[in-house]
C-alpha positions as CSV (number, residue, x, y, z in Angstrom):
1,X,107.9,180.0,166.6
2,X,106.8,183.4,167.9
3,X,106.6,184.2,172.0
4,X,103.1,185.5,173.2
5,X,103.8,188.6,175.2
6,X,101.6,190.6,177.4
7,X,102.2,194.4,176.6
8,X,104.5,195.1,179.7
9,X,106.9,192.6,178.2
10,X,107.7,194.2,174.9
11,X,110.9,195.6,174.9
12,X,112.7,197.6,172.1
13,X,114.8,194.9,172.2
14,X,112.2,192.6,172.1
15,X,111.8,190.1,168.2
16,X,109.9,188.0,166.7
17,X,106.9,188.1,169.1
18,X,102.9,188.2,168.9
19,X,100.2,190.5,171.6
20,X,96.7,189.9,171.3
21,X,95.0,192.9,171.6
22,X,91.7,194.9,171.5
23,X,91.5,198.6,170.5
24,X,89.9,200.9,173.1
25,X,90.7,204.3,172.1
26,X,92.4,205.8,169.1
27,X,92.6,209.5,167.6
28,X,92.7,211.2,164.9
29,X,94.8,210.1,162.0
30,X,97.3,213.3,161.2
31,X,100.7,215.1,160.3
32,X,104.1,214.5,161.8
33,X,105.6,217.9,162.0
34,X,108.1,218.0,158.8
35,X,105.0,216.6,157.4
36,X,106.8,213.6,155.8
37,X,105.1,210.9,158.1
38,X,101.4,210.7,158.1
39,X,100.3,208.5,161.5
40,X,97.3,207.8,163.7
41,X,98.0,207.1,167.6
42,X,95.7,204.3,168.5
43,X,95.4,202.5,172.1
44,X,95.1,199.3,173.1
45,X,94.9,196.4,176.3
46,X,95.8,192.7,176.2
47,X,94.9,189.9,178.2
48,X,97.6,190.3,181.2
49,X,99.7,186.6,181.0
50,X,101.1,185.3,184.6
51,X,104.1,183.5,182.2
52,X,105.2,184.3,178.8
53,X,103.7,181.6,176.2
54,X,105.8,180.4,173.1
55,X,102.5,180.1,170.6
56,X,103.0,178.1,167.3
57,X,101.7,179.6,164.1
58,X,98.3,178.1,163.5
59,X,95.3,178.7,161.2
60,X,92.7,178.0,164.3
61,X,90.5,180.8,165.6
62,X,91.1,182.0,169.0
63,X,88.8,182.9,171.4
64,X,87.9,186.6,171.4
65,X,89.3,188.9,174.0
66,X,86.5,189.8,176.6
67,X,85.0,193.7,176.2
68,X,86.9,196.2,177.9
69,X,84.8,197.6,181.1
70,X,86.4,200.4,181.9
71,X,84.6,204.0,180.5
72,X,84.7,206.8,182.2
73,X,81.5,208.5,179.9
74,X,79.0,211.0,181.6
75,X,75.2,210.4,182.1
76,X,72.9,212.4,179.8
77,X,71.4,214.1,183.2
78,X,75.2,215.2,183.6
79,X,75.7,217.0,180.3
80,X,73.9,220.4,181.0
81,X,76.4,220.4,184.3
82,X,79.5,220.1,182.5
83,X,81.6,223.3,182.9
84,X,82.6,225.2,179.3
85,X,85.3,223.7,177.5
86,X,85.6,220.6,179.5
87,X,86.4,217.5,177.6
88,X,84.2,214.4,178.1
89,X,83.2,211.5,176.8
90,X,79.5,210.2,175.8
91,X,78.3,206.8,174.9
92,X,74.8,207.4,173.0
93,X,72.8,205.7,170.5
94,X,72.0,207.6,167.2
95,X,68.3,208.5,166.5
96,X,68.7,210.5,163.6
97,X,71.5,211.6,161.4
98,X,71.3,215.2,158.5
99,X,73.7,215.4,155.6
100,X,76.4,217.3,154.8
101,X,76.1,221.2,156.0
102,X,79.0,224.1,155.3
103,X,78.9,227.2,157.6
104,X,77.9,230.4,156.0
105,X,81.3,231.2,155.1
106,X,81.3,227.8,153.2
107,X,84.8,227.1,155.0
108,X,83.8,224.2,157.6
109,X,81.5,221.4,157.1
110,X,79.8,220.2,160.0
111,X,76.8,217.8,160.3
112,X,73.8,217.4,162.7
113,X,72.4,213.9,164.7
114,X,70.5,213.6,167.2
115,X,71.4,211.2,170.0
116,X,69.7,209.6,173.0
117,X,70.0,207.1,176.3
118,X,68.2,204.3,177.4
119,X,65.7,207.3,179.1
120,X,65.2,208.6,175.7
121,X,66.2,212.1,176.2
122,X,67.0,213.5,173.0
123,X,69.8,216.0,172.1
124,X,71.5,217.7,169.4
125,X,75.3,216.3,168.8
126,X,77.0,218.1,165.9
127,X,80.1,216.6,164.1
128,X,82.6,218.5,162.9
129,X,84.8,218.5,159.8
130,X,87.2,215.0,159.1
131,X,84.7,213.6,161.8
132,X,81.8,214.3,159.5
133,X,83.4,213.7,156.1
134,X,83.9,209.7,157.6
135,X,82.3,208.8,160.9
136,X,79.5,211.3,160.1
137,X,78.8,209.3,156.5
138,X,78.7,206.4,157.9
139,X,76.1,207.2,160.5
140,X,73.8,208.7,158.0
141,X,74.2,205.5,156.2
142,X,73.5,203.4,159.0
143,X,70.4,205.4,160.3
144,X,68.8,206.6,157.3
145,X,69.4,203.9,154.5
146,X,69.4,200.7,156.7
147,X,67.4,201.8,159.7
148,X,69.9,200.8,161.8
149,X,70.5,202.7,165.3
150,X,74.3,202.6,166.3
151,X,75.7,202.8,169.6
152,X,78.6,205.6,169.6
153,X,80.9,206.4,172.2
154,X,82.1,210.0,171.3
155,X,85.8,211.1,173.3
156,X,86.7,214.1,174.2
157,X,83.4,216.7,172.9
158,X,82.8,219.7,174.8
159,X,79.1,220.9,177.0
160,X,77.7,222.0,173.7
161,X,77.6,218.3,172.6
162,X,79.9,219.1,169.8
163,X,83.4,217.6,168.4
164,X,86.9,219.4,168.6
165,X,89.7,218.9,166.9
166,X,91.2,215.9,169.0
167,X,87.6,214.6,169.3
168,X,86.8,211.1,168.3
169,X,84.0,208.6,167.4
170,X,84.2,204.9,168.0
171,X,81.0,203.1,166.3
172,X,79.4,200.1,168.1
173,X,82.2,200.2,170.6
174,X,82.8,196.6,172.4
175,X,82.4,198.4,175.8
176,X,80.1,196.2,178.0
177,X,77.9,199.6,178.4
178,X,77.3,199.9,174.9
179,X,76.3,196.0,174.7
180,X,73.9,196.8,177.2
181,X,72.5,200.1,175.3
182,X,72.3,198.0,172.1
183,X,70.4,195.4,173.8
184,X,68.0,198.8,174.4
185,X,67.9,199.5,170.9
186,X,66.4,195.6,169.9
187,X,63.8,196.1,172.4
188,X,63.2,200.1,171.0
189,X,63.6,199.6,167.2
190,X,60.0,200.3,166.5
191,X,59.9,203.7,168.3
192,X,63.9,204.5,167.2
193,X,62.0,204.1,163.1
194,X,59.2,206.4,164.1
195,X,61.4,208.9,166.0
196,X,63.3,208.8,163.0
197,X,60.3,210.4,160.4
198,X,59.1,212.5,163.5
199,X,62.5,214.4,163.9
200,X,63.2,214.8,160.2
201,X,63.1,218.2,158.2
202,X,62.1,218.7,154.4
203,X,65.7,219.3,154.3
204,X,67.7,216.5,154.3
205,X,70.5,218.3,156.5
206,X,68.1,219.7,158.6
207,X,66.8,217.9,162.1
208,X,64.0,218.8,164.4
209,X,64.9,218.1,168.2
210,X,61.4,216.7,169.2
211,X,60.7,214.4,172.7
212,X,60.0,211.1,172.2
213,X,55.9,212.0,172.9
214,X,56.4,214.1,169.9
215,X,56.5,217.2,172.0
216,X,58.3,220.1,171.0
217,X,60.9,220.7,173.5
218,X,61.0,224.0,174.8
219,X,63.4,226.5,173.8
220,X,64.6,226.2,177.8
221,X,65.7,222.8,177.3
222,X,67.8,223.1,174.3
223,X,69.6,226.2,174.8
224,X,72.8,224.7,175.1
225,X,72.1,222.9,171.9
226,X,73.0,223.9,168.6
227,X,70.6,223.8,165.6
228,X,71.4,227.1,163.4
229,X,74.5,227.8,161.5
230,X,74.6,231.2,163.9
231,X,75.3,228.7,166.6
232,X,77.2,226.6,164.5
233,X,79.7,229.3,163.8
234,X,80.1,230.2,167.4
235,X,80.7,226.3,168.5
236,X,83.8,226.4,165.8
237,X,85.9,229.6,166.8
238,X,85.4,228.1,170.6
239,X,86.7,224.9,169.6
């Protein structure tokens, strides 16, 4: 028989116990500094417990843990206002995904999406390196094989909308925000499809940045965005 334990309870010292948990944040998997452990720092809340519960092994489901509320993401409105190399975090929905790209150097790989609120404001998001190789495939699978529009919540990326090397990308996050902007993609699919073809390039890496209206936007409005591998060179040795 194990004890149920709320987080504050576990000691060192502490055996043969069980914490339900629900992930809310985790980082990037890498290197101890002998390189002889490879880890990934993940974090996690429970459900707080007034009294400690001794909890039989069972095969029964339990009831899910509710969706963490707190998130401390900026608007869209906000992001133009963020200073230079201040961290933030974004919760966004993916309108369109490229493939693969390598900087002209052929040293980094990087790849474009664009992203969008429940306003519809579209803007250029570009994913960097590990973040691209897995995160960044996925998305592209998601968006451009099954039409499906996911709700990301990307940590710690910088004004230019890009990722940095402690950056990370939780997909369909259990935030109740992201609920909320999913429930905005059900009633939006039809638009998020034809957005989709409208903001497509011949090449299949490449992305136009066009308003929902299929307006160009005007080179104004996404100066701070990236969309050349010029810019895409200068985002990576500021990172």
């Amino acid at each position: 028989m194990e004890e149920r334990l709320s987080i504050s309870e576990i000691t060192p010292l502490t055996t043969e116990w069980t914490c339900k948990v629900k992930t809310v944040d985790k980082f990037r998997p890498r290197d101890s500094r002998d390189q002889r452990v490879h880890f990934q720092t993940i974090i996690v809340q429970d459900v707080k417990f007034t009294i400690v519960e001794s909890i039989p092994k069972t095969n029964e489901k339990e009831a899910p843990l509710p969706p963490p509320s707190r998130l401390s993401a900026i608007s869209f409105a906000d992001v133009e206002q963020q200073p230079s190399g201040v961290e933030f975090d974004l919760l966004a929905v993916v309108a369109n995904c490229g493939a693969m790209q390598y900087t002209a150097d052929q040293t980094k790989r990087f790849q474009e999406a664009i992203v969008m609120d429940n306003t519809k404001k579209p803007l250029f998001f570009t994913i960097w390196e590990d973040l691209a190789s897995n995160e960044g495939i996925e998305l592209l699978r998601q968006v451009r094989q099954l039409q499906e529009y996911p709700v990301i919540l990307a940590k710690r990326i910088v004004s230019r909308l890009a990722t940095r090397y402690n950056s990370t990308i939780l997909i369909n996050p259990l935030y109740v925000q992201a609920t909320e902007l999913r429930n905005w993609v059900d009633e939006n699919k039809e638009m998020l499809i034809e957005y989709t073809v409208k903001s497509s390039a011949e090449s299949a890496s490449s992305l136009n940045l066009v308003a929902v209206d299929d307006e160009i936007l005007s080179v104004s409005s996404i100066a701070t965005q990236t969309s050349s591998v010029s810019s895409v060179n200068y985002n990576m040795d500021n990172c």
